[in-house]
VMD Tcl script that draws the C-alpha trace (Angstrom):
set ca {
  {-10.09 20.95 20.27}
  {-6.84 22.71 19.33}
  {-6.13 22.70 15.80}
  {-2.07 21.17 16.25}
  {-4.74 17.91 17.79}
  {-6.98 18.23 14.66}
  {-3.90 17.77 12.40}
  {-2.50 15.37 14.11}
  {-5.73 13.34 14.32}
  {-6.02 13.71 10.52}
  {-2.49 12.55 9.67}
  {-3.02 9.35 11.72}
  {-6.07 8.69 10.35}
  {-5.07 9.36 6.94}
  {-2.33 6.34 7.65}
  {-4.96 3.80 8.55}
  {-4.53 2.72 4.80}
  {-1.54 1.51 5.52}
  {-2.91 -1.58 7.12}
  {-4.89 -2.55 4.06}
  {-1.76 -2.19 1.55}
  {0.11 -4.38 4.14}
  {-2.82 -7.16 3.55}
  {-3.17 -6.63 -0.12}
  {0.93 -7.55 -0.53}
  {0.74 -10.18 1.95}
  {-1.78 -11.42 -0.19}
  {-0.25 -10.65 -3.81}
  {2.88 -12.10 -2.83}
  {1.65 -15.54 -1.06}
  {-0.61 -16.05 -4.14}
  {2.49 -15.58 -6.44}
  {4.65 -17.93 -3.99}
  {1.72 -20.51 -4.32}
  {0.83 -20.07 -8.52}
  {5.08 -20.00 -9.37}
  {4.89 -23.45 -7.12}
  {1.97 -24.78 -8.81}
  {3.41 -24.06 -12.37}
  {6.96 -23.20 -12.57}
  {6.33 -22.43 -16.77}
  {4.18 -19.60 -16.27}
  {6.64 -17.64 -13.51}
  {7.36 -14.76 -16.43}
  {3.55 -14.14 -17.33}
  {2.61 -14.37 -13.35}
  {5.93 -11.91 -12.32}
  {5.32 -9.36 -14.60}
  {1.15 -8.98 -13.78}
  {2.68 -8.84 -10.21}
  {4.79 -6.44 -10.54}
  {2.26 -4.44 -11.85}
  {0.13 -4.88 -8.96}
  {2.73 -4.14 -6.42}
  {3.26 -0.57 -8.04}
  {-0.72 0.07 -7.88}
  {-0.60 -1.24 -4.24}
  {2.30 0.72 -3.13}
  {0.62 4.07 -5.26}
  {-1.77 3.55 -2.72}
  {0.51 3.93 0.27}
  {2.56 6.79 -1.36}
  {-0.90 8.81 -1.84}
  {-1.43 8.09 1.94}
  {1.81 9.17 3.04}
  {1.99 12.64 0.74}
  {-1.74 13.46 2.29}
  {-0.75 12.59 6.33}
  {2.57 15.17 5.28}
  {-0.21 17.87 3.70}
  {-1.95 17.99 6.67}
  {1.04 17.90 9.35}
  {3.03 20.87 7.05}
  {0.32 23.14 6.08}
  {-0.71 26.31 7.26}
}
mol new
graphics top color blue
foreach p $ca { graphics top sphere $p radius 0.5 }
foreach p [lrange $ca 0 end-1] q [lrange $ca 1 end] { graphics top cylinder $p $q radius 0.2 }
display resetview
């Protein structure tokens, strides 16, 4: 296997956690939707703890992104 192959096998598979940050805010953001509808009063406690777990979630696919770009761009 050619090493320009390796890499690029790495990078993609590096990416596959893409798919499961896609899920986990699908899922955040539906459960917000659905918790604001069922009580309206608590939409400032339940925005803020989301927001909060939308940064960790998204850390997740900026860590994924910087490693795919590591192993495409280095030596």
């Amino acid at each position: 296997m050619d090493a320009s192959a390796a890499k690029l096998i790495g990078a993609g598979i590096s990416v596959i956690a893409l798919f499961g940050v896609g899920l986990g805010l699908g899922n955040l953001f539906s459960s917000l939707v659905k918790s604001i509808a069922r009580n309206p009063s608590a939409k400032n406690d339940l925005v803020s703890t989301s927001m909060l777990c939308f940064a960790l979630i998204e850390s997740i696919a900026l860590l994924a992104f910087v490693v795919a770009m590591i192993i495409l761009f280095t030596a």
